[in-house]
PyMOL Python script that loads the backbone (N, CA, C, O; Angstrom):
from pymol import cmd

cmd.read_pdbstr("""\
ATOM      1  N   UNK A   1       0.829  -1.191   0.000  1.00  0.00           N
ATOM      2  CA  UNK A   1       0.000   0.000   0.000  1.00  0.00           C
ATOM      3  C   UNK A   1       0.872   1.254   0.000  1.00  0.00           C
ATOM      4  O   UNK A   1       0.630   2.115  -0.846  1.00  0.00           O
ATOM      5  N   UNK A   2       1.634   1.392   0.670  1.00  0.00           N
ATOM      6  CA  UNK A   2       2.918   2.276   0.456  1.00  0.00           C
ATOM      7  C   UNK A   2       3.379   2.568  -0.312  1.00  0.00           C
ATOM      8  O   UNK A   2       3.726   3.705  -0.634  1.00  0.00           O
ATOM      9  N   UNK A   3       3.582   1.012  -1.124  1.00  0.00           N
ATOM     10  CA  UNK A   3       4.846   1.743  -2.338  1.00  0.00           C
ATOM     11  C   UNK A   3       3.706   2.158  -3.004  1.00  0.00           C
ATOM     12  O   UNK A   3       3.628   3.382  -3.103  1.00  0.00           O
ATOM     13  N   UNK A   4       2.395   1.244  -3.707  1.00  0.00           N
ATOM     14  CA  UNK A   4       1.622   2.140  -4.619  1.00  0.00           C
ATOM     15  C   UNK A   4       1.375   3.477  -4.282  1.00  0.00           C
ATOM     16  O   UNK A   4       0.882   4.036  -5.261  1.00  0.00           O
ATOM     17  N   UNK A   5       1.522   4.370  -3.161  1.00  0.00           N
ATOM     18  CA  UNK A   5       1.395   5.589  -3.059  1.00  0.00           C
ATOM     19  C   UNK A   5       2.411   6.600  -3.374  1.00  0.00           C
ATOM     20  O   UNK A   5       2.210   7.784  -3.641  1.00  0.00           O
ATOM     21  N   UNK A   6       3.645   5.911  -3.299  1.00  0.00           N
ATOM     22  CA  UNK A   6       4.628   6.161  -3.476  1.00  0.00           C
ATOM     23  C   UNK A   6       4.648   6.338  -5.391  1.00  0.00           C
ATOM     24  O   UNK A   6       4.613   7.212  -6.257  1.00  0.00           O
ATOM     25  N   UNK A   7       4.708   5.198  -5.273  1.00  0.00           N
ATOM     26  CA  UNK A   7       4.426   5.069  -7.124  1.00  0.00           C
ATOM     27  C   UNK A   7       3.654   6.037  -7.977  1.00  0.00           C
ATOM     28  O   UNK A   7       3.906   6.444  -9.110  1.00  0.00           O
ATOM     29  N   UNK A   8       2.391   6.383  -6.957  1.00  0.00           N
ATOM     30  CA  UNK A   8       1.648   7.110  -7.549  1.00  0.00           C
ATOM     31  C   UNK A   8       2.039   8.891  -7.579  1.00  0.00           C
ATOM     32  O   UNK A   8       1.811   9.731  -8.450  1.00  0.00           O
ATOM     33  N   UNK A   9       2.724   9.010  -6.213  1.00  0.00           N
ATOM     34  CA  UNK A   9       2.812  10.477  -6.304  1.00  0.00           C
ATOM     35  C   UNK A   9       4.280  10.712  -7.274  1.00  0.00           C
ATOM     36  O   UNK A   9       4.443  11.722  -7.958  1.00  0.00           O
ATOM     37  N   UNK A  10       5.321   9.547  -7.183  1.00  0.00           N
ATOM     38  CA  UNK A  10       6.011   9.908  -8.369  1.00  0.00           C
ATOM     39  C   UNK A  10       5.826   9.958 -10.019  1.00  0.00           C
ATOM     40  O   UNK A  10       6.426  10.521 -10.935  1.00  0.00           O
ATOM     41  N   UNK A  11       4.739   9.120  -9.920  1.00  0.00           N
ATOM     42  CA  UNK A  11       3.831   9.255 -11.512  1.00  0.00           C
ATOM     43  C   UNK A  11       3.017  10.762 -11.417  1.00  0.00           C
ATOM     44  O   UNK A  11       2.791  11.311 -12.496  1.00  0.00           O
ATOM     45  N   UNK A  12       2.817  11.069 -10.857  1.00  0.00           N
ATOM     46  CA  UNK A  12       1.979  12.282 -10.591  1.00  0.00           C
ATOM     47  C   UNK A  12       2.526  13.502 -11.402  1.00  0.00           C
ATOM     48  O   UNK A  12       1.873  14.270 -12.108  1.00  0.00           O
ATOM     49  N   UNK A  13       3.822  13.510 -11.155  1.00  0.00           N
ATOM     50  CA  UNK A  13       4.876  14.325 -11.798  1.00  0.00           C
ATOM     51  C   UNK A  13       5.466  14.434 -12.789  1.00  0.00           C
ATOM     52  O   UNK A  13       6.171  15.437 -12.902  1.00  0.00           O
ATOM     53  N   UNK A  14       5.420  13.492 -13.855  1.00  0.00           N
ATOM     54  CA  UNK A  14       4.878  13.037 -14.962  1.00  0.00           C
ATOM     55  C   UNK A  14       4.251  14.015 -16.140  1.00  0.00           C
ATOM     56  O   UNK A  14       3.351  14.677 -15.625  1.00  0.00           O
ATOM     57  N   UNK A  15       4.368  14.252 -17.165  1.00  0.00           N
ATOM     58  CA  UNK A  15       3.894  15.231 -17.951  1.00  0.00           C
ATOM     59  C   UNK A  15       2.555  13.697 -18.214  1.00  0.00           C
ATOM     60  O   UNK A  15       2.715  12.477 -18.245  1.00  0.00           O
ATOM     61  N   UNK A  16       1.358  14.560 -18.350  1.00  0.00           N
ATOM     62  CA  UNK A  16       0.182  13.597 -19.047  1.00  0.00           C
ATOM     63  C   UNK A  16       0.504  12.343 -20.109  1.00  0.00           C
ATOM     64  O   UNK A  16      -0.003  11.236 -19.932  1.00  0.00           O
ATOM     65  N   UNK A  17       1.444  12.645 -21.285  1.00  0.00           N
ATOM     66  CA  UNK A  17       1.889  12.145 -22.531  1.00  0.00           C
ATOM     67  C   UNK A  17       2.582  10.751 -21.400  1.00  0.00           C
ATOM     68  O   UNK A  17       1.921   9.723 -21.251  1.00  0.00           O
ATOM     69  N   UNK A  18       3.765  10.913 -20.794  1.00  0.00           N
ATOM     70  CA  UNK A  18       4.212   9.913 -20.415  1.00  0.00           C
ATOM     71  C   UNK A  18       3.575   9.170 -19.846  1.00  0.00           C
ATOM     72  O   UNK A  18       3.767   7.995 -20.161  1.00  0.00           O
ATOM     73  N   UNK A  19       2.337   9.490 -18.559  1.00  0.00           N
ATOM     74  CA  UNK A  19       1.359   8.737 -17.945  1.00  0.00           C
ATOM     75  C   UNK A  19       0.651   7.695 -18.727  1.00  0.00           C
ATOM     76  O   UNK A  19       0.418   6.620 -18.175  1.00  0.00           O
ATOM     77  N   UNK A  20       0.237   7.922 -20.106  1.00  0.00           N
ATOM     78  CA  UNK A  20      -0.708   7.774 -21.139  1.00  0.00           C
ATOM     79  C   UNK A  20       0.086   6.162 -21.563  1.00  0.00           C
ATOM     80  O   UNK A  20      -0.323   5.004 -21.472  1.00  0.00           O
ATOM     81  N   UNK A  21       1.298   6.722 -22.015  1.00  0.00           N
ATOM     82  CA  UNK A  21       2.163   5.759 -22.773  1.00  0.00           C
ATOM     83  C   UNK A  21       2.144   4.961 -21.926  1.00  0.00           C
ATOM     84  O   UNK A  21       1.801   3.836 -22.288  1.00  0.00           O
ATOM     85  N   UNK A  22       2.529   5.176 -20.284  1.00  0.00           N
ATOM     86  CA  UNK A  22       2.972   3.909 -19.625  1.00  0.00           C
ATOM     87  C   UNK A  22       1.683   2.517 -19.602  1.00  0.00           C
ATOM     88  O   UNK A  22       1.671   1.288 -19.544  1.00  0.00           O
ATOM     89  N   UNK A  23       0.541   3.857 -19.703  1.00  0.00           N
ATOM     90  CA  UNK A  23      -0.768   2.889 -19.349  1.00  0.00           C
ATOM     91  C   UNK A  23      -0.781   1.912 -20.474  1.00  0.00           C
ATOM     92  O   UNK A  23      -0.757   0.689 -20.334  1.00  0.00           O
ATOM     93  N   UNK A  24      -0.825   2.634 -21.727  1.00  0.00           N
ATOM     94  CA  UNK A  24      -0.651   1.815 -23.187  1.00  0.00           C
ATOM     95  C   UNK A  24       0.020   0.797 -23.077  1.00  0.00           C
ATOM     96  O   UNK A  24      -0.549  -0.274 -23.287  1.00  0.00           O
ATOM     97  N   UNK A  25       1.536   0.808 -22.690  1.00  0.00           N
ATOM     98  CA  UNK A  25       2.376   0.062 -22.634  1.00  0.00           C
ATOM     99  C   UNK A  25       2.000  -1.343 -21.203  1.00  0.00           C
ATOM    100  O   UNK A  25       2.338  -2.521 -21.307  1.00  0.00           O
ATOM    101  N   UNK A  26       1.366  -0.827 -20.189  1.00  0.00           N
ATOM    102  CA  UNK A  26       1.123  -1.908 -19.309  1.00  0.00           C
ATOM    103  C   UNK A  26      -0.308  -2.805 -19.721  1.00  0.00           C
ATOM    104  O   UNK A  26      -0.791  -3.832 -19.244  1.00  0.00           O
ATOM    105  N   UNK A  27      -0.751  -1.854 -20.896  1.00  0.00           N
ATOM    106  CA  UNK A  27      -2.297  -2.902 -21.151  1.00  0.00           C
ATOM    107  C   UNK A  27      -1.725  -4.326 -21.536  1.00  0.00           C
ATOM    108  O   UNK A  27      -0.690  -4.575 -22.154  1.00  0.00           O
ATOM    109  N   UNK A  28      -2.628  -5.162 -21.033  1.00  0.00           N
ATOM    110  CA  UNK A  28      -2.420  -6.775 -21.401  1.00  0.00           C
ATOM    111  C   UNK A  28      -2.569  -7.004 -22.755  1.00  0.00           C
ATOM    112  O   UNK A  28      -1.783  -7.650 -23.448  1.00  0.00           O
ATOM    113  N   UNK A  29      -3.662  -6.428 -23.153  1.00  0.00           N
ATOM    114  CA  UNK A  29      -4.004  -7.033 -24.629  1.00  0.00           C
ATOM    115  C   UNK A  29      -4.316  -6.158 -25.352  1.00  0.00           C
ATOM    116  O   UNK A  29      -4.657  -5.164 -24.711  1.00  0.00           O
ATOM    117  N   UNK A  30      -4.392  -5.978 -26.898  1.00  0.00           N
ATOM    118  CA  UNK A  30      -4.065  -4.719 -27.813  1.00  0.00           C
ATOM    119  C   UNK A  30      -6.287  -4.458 -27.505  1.00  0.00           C
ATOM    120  O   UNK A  30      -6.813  -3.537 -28.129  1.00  0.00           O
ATOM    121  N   UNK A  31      -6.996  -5.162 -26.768  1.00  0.00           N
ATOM    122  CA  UNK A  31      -8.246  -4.305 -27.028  1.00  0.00           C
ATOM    123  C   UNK A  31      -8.310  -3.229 -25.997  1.00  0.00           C
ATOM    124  O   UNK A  31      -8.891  -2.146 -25.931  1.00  0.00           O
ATOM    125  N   UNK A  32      -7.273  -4.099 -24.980  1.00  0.00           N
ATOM    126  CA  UNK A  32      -6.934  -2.200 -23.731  1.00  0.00           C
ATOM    127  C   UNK A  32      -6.588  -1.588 -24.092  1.00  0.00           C
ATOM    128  O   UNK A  32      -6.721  -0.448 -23.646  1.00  0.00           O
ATOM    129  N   UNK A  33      -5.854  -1.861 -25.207  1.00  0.00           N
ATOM    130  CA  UNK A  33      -5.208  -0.571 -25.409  1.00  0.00           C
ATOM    131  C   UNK A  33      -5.987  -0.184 -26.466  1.00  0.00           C
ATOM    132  O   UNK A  33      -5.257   0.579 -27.098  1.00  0.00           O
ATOM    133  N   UNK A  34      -7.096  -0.265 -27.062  1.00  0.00           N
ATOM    134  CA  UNK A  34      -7.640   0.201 -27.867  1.00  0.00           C
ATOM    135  C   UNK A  34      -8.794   1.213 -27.130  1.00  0.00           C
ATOM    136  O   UNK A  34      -9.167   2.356 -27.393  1.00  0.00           O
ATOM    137  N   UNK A  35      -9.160   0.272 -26.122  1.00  0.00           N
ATOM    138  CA  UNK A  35     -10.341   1.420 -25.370  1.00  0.00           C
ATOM    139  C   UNK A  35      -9.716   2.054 -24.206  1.00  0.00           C
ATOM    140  O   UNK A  35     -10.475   2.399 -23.301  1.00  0.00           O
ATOM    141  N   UNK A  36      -8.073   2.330 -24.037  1.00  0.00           N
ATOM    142  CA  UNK A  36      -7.180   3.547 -23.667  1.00  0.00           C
ATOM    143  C   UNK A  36      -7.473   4.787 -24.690  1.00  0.00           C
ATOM    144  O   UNK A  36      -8.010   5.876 -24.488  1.00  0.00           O
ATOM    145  N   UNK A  37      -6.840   4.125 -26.024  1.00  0.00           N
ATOM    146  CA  UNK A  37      -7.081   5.311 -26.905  1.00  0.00           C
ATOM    147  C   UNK A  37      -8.618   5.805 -27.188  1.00  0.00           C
ATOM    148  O   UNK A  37      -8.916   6.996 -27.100  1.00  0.00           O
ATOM    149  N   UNK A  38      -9.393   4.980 -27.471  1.00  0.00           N
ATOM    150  CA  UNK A  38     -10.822   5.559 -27.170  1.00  0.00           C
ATOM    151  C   UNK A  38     -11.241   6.916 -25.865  1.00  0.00           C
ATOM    152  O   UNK A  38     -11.599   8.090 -25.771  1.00  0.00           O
ATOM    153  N   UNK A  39     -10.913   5.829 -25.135  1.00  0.00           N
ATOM    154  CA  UNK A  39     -11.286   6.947 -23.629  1.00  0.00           C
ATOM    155  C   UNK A  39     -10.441   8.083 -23.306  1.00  0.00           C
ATOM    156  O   UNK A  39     -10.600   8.774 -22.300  1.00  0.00           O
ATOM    157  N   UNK A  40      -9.060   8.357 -24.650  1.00  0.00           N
ATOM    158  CA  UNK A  40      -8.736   9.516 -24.345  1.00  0.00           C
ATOM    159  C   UNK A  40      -8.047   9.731 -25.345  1.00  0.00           C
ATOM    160  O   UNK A  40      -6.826   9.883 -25.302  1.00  0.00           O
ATOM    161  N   UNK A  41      -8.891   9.783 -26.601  1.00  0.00           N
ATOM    162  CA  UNK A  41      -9.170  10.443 -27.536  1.00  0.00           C
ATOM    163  C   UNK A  41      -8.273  12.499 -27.730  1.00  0.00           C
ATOM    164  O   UNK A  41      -7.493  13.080 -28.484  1.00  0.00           O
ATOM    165  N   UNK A  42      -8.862  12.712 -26.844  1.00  0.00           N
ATOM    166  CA  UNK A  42      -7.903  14.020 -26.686  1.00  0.00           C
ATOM    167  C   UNK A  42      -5.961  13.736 -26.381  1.00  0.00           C
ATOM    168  O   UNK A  42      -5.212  14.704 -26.246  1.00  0.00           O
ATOM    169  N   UNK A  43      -5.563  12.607 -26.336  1.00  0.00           N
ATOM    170  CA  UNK A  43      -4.569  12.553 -26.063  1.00  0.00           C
ATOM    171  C   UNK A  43      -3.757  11.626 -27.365  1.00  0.00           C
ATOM    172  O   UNK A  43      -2.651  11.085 -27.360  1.00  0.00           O
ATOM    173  N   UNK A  44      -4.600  11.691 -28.223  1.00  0.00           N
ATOM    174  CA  UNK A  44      -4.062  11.427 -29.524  1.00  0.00           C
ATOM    175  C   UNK A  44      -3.587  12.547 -30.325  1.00  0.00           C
ATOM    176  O   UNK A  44      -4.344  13.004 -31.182  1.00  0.00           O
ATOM    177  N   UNK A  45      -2.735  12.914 -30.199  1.00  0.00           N
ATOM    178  CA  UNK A  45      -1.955  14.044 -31.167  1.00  0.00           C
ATOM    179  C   UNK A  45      -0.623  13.799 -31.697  1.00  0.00           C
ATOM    180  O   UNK A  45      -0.054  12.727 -31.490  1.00  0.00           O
ATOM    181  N   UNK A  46      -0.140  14.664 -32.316  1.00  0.00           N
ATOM    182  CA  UNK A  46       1.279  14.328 -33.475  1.00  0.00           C
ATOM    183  C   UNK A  46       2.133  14.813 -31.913  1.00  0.00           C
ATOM    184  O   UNK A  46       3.308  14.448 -31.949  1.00  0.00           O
ATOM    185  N   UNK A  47       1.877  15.306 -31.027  1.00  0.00           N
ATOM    186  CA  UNK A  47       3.042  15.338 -29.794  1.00  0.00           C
ATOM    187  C   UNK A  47       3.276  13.970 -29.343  1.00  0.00           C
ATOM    188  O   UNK A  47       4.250  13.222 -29.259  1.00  0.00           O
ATOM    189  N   UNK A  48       2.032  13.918 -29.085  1.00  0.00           N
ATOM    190  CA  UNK A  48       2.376  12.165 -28.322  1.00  0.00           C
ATOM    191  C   UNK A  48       3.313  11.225 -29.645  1.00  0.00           C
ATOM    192  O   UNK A  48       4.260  10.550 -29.241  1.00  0.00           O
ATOM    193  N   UNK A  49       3.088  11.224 -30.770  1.00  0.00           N
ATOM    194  CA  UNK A  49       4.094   9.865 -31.819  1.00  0.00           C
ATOM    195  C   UNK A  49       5.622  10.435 -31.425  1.00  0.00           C
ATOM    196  O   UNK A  49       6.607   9.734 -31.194  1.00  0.00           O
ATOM    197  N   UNK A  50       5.541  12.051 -31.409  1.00  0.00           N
ATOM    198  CA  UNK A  50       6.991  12.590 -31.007  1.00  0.00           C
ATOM    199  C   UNK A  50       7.936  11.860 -29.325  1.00  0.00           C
ATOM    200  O   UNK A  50       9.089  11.553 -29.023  1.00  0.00           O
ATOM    201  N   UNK A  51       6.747  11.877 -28.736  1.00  0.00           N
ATOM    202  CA  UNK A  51       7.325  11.217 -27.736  1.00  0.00           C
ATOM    203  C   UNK A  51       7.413   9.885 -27.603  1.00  0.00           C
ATOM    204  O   UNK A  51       8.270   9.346 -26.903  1.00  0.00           O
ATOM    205  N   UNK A  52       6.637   9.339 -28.187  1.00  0.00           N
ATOM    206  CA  UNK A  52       6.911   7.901 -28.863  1.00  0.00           C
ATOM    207  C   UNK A  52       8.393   7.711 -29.169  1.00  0.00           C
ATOM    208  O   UNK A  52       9.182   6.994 -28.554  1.00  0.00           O
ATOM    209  N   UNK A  53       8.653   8.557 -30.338  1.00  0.00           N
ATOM    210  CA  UNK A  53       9.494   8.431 -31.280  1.00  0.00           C
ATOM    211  C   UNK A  53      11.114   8.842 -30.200  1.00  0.00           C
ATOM    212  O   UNK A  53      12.259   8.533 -30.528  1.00  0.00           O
ATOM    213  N   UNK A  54      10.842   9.341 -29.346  1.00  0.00           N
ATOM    214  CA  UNK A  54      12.268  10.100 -28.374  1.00  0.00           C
ATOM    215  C   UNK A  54      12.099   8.506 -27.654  1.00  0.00           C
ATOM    216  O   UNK A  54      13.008   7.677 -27.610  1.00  0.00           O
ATOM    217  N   UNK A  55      11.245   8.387 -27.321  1.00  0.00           N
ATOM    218  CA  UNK A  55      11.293   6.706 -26.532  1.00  0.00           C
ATOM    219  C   UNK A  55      11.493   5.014 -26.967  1.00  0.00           C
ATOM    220  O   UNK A  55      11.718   3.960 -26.371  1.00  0.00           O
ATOM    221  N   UNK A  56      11.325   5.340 -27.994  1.00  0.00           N
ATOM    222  CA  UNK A  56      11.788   4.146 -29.158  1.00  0.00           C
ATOM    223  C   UNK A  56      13.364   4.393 -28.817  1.00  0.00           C
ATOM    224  O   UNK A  56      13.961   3.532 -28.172  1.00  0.00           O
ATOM    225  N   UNK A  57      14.222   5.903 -29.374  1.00  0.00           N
ATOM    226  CA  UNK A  57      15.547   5.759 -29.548  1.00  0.00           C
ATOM    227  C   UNK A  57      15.909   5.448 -28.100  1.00  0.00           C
ATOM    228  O   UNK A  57      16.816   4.633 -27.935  1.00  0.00           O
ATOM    229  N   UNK A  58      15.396   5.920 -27.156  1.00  0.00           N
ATOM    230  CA  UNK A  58      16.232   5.799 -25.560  1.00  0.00           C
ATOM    231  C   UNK A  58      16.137   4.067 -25.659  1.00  0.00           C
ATOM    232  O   UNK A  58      17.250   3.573 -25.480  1.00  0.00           O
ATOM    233  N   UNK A  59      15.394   3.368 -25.827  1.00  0.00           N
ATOM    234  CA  UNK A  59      14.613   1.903 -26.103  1.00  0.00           C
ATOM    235  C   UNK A  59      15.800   1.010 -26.690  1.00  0.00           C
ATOM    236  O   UNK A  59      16.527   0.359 -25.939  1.00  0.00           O
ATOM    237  N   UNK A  60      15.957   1.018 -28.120  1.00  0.00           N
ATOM    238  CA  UNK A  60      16.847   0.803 -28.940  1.00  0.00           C
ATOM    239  C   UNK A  60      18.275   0.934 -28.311  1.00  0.00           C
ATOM    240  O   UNK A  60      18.877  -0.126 -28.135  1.00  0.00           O
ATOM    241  N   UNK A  61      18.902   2.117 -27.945  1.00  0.00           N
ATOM    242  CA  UNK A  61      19.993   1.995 -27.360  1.00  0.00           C
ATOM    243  C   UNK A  61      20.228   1.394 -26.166  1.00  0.00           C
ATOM    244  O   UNK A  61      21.361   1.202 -25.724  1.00  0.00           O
ATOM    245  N   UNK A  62      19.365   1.131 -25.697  1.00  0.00           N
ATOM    246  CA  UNK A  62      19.615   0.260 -24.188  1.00  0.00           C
ATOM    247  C   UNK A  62      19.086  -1.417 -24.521  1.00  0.00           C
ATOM    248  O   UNK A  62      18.806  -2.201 -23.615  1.00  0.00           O
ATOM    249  N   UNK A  63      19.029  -1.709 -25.755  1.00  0.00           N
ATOM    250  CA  UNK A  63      18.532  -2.867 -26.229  1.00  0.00           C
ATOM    251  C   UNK A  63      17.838  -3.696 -25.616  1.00  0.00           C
ATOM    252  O   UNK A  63      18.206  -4.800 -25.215  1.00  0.00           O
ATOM    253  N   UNK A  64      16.579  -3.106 -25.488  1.00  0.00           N
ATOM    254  CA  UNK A  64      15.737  -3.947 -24.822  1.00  0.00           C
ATOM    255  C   UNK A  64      14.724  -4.317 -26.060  1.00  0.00           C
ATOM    256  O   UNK A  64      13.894  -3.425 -26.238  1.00  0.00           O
ATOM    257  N   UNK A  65      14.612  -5.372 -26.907  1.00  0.00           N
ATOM    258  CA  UNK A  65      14.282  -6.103 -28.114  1.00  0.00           C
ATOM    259  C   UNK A  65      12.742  -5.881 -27.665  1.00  0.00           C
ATOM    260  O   UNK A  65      11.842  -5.222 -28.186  1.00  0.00           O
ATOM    261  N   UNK A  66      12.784  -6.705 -26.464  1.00  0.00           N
ATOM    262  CA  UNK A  66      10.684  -7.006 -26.506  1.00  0.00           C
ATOM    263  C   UNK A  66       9.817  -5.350 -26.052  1.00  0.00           C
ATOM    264  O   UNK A  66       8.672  -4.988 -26.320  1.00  0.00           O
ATOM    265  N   UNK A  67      10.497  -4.908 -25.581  1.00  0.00           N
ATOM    266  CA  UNK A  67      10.012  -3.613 -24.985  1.00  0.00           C
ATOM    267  C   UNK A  67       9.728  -2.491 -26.547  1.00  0.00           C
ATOM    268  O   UNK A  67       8.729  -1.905 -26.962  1.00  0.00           O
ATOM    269  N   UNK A  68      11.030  -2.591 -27.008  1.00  0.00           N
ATOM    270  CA  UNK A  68      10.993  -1.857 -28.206  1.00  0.00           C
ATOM    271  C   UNK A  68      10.088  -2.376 -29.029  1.00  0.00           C
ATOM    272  O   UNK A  68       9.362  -1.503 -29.505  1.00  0.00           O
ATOM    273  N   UNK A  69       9.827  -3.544 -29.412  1.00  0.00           N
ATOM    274  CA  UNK A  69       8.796  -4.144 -30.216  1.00  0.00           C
ATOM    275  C   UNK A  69       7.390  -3.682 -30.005  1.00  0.00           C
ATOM    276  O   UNK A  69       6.516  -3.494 -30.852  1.00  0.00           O
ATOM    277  N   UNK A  70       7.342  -3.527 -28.617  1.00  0.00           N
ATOM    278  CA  UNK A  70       6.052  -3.246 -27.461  1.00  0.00           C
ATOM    279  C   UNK A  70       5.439  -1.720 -28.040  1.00  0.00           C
ATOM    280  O   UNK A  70       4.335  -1.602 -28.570  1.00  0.00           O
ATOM    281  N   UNK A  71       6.183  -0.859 -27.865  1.00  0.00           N
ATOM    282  CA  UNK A  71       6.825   0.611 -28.144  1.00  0.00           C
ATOM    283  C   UNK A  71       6.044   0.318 -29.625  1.00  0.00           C
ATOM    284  O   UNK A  71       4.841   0.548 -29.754  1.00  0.00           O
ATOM    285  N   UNK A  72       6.773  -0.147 -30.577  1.00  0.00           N
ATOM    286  CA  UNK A  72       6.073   0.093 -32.041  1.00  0.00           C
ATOM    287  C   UNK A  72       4.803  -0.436 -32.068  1.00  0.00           C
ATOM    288  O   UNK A  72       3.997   0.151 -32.790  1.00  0.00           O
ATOM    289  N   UNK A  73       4.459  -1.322 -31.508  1.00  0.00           N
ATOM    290  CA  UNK A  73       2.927  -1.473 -31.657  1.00  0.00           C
ATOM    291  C   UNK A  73       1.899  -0.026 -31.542  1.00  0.00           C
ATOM    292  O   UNK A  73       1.249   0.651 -32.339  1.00  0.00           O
ATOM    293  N   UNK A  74       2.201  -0.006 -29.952  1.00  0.00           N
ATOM    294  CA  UNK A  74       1.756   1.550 -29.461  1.00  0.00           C
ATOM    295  C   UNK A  74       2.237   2.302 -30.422  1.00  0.00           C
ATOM    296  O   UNK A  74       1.266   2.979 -30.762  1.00  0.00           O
ATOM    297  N   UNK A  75       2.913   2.530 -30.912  1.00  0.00           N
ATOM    298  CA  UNK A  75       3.385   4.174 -31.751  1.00  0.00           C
ATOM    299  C   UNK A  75       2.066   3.615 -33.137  1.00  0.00           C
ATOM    300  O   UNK A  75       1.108   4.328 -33.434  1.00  0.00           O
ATOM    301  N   UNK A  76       2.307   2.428 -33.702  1.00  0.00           N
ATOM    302  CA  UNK A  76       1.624   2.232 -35.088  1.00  0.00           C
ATOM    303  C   UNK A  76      -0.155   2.409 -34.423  1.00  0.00           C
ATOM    304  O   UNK A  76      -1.031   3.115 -34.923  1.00  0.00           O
ATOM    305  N   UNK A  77      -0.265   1.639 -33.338  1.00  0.00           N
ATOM    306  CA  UNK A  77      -2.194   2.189 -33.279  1.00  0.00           C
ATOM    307  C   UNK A  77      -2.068   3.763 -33.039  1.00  0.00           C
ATOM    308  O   UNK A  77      -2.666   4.615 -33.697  1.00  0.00           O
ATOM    309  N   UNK A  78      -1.408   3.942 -32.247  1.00  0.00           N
ATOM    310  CA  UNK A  78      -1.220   6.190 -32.575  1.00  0.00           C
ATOM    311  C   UNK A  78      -1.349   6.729 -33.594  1.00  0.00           C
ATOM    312  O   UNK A  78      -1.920   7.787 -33.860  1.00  0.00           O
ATOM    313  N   UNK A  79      -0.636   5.778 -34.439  1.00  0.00           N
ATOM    314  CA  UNK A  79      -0.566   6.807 -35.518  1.00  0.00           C
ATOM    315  C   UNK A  79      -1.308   6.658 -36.597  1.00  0.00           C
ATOM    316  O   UNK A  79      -1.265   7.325 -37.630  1.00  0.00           O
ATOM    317  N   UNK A  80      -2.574   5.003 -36.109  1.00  0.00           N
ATOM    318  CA  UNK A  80      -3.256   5.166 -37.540  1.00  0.00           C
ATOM    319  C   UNK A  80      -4.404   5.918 -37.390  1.00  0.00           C
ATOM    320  O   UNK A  80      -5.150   6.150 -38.341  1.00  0.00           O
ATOM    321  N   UNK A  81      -4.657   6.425 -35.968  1.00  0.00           N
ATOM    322  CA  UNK A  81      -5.872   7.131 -35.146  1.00  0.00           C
ATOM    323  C   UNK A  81      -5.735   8.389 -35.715  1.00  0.00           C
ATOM    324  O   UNK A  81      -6.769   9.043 -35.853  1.00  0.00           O
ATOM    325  N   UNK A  82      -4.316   9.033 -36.198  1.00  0.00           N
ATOM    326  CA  UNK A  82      -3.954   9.888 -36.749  1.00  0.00           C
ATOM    327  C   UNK A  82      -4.330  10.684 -38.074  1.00  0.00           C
ATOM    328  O   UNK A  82      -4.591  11.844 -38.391  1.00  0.00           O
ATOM    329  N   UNK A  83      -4.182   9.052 -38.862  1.00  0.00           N
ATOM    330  CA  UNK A  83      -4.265   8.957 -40.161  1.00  0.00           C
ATOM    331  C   UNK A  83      -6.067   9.810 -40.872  1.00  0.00           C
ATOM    332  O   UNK A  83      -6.316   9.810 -42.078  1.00  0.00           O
TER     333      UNK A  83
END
""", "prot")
cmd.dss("prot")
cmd.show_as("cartoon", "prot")
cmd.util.cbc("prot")
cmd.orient("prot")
């Protein structure tokens, strides 16, 4: 109970965009993350693929293969919401 409070007030601090991604990124299955992007619809913009895109390279250089893979899924449903 602690640490989640803990967890939470350091997520707190957090610009919105990163909060968003992490949620994306912790959904189990691509339909959470589909009714993530649904339910926040306002948080689909060409900023958020940018921060995508700064988090892919930090990703890549620290070679983490499944994470980065993870990462392009999320960036490609972003960006066809875009389209």
């Amino acid at each position: 109970e602690v640490q989640a409070l803990i967890v939470q007030e350091i997520e707190s601090q957090y610009p919105p965009e990163i909060i968003f991604l992490n949620q994306l990124m912790e959904a189990e299955t691509r339909e959470e993350q589909q009714q993530l992007l649904d339910a926040n619809r306002h948080m689909v913009q060409p900023q958020l693929v940018q921060v995508l895109e700064a988090m892919e390279k930090q990703i890549a250089e620290m070679g983490q293969d499944a994470l980065l893979g993870r990462l392009r899924e999320v960036k490609a449903m972003v960006q066809a919401r875009l389209r």
